[in-house]
N, C-alpha and C positions, 0 to 999 in steps of 0.2 A: 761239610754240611753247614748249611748259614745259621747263624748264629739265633734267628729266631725262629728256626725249627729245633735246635737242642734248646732251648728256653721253653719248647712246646713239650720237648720229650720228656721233661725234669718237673714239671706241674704236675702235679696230682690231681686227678679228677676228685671236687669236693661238693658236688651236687647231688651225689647219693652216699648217706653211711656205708663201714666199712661192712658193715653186717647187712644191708642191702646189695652192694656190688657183689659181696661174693658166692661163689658159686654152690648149689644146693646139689646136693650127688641126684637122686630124683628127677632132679631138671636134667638130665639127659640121656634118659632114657625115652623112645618115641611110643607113641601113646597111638589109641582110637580118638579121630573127632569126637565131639562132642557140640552141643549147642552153641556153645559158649567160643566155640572156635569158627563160628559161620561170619562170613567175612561178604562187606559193600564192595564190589569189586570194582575197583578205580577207574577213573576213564584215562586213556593214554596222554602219556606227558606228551608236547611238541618234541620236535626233533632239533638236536644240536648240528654245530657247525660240521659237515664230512670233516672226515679225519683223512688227510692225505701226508704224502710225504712217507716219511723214514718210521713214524707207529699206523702207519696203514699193511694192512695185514695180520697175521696173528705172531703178537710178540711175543718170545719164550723166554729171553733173557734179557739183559744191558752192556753193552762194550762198555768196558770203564776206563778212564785213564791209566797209565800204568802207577801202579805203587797203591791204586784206591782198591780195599779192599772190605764190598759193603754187596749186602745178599738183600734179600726180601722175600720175611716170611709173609704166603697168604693161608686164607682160613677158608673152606667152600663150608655154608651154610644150608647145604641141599635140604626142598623139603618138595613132596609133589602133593596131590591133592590129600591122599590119607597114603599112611598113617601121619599124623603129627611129630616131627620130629623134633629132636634134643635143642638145649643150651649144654654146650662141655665146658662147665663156669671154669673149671680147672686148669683147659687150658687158656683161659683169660686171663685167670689170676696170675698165671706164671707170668706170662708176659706182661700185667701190671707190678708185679713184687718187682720183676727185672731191667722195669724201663724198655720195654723191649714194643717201636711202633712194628705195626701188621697191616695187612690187608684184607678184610673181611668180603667173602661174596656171600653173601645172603640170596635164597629167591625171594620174590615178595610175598609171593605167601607162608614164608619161612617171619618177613617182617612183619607183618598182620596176624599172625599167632602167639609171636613174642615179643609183643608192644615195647614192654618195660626192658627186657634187655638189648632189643634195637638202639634203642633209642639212649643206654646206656653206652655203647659201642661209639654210636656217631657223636655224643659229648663227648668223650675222650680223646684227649688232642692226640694220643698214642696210634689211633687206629685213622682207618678209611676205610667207608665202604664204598664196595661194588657192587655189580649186578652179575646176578646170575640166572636170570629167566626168571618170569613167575610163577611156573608150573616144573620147573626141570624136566621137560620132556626133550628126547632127540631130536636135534634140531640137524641133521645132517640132511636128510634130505626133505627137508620143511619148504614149503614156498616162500616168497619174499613177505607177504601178509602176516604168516604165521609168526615169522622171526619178527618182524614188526612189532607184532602185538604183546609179545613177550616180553621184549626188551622195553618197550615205553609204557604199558603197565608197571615193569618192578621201578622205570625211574618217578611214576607219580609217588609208590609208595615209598621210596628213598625219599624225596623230597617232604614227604607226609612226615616221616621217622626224622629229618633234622629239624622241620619244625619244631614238632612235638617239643625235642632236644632241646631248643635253641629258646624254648617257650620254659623250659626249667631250669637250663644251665648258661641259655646265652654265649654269643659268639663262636655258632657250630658255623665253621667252611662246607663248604658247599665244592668240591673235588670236581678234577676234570671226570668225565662219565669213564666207565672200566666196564667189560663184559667178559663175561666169562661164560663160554659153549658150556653146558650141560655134557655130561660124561664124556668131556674134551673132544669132542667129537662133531667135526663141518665140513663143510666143502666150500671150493674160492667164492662159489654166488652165494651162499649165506654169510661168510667173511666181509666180501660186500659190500650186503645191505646193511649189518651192524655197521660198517663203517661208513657208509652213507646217511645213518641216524646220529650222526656223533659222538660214538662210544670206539675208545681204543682197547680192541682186543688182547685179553691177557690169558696166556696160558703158563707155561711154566719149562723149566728143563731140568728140573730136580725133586723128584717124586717120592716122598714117604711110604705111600706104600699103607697107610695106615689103617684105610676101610679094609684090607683083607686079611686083618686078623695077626696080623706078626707081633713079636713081643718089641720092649720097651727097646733090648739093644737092635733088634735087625731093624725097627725106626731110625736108628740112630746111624747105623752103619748104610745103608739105603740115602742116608743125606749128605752122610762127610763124605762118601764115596765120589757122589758125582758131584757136590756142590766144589764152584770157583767165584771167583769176583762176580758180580754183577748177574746172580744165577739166580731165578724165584722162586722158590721153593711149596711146592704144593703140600696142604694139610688140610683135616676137619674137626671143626668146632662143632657139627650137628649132633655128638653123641654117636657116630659111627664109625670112629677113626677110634681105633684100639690103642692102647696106652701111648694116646696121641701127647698127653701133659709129662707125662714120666719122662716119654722120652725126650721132649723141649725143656725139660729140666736140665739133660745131660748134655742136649745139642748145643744149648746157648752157651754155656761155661768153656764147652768145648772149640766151639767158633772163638770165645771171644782169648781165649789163650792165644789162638793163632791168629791174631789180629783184626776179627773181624768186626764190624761196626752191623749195623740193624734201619733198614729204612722201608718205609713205606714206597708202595709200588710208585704213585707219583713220582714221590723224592728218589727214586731210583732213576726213572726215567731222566728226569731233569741234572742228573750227574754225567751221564755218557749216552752212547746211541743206541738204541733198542733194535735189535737182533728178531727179526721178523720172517715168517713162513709163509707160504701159500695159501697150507690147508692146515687144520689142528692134526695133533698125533699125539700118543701120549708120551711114549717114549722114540720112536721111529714112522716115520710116514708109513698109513694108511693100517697101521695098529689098533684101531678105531672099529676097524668094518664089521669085527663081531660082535658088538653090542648095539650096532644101528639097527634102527626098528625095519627097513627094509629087510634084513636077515631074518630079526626075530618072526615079522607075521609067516616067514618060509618054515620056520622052525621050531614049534610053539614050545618053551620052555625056555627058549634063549632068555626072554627079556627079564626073565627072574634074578639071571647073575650081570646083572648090569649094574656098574659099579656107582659109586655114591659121589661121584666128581660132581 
């Protein structure tokens, strides 16, 4: 890792007190809108450069050199229009107590409900965010418009959030764009069009497991099981990941026995070759098709257990 990213990992964010940054148990549980949560709905950011080559497609992993042995935790920040969801300050704090950088996908309207902790996230040289749609809705069988709008909506409010940031703590980067499908779930022409808007697609190949409910150890054994070098590992900060901080308590001490280092999805990408699909899945191709809203309108109740990715 270069030498002025472990210089970034080892600074402490000091733009918010200790008692500001951390985390309030309350804050993560999701709530009813409220007035107070009605949001100027952004106009669409332009489009970045197509992402072609070797992160065109939807990445799950990283080839890394042999002997490099460095994972990347991400965090999905789901929210849709109601209810209001969580900050899991808990698991933030873990991984500020631990030096430990992440990658956060917030959706934008996840970012415009929680101003102050956005914008704490994208100061801190520890993290990066992503994008995660602005509404989390399924976007598998969505038009090209639809995914469009999704995705460069949540980049104005990204770009809103490091201002903000960058207007209290100064000197926020500004990341290549990251997208992340909604309940991991697309097909090759919405792959795409995110990739023809310039955001490289990130999914994962090492899944927590943490929205349904398992306790701190089957967290834990769900990621040592399948995590290796260069694997990304999916979690949630929105309050719906169940002893999602406990068990990052146990995982990190646990990785880092057995050699492991900690990097941000960028700084992952940028060590070895990114390991790319077709179409999203979660754990196996087309694993997905029971939570698409094409099944659910066939089957009314499906969309109730549709997961929190």
């Amino acid at each position: 890792m270069a030498a002025a990213a472990r210089a970034a990992h080892a600074a402490p964010l000091q733009c918010w007190s200790v008692a500001e940054l951390a985390g309030q148990p309350d804050e993560s549980l999701e709530r009813r809108p409220t007035a107070a949560d009605a949001i100027v709905m952004p106009q669409p950011a332009a489009s970045a450069p197509a992402v072609t080559g070797a992160m065109a497609g939807i990445v799950r992993r990283v080839n890394l050199p042999a002997g490099e042995k460095v994972i990347a935790f991400t965090f999905d920040l789901c929210q849709t229009k109601s209810p209001i969801a969580g900050y899991d300050g808990a698991v933030v704090d873990c991984l500020r107590a631990n030096r430990v950088p992440a990658t956060f996908f917030p959706a934008g309207r996840w970012l415009l409900t929680h101003r102050k902790r956005a914008e704490q996230l994208a100061a801190d040289p520890l993290f990066v965010l992503g994008n995660h749609s602005f509404d989390h809705p399924d976007l598998h069988f969505a038009a090209a418009d639809k995914i469009t709008s999704e995705v460069l909506l949540t980049e104005t409010a990204l770009a809103a959030t490091r201002a903000a940031a960058a207007a209290t703590c100064g000197g926020v980067a500004t990341p290549m764009r990251l997208f992340r499908f909604p309940y991991g779930s697309c097909a090759a022409n919405g792959a795409a069009t995110v990739n023809a808007l310039g955001s490289v697609i990130i999914q994962w190949d090492t899944v927590s497991g943490d929205p349904d409910g398992p306790s701190a150890a089957a967290i834990e054994s769900n990621v040592m099981r399948t995590l290796k070098p260069g694997s990304i590992v999916v979690m949630h900060a929105n309050g719906r990941g169940t002893h999602t901080a406990e068990a990052l308590a146990s995982i990190i001490p646990a990785l880092k026995a057995k050699g492991y280092r900690f990097a941000t999805v960028p700084q992952l990408l940028a060590m070895g070759t990114a390991q790319a699909a077709t179409e999203c899945f979660i754990t196996r191709p087309g694993d997905t098709l029971r939570y698409d809203e094409k099944l659910a309108h066939k089957s009314p109740g499906k969309a109730a257990i549709l997961p929190t990715t």
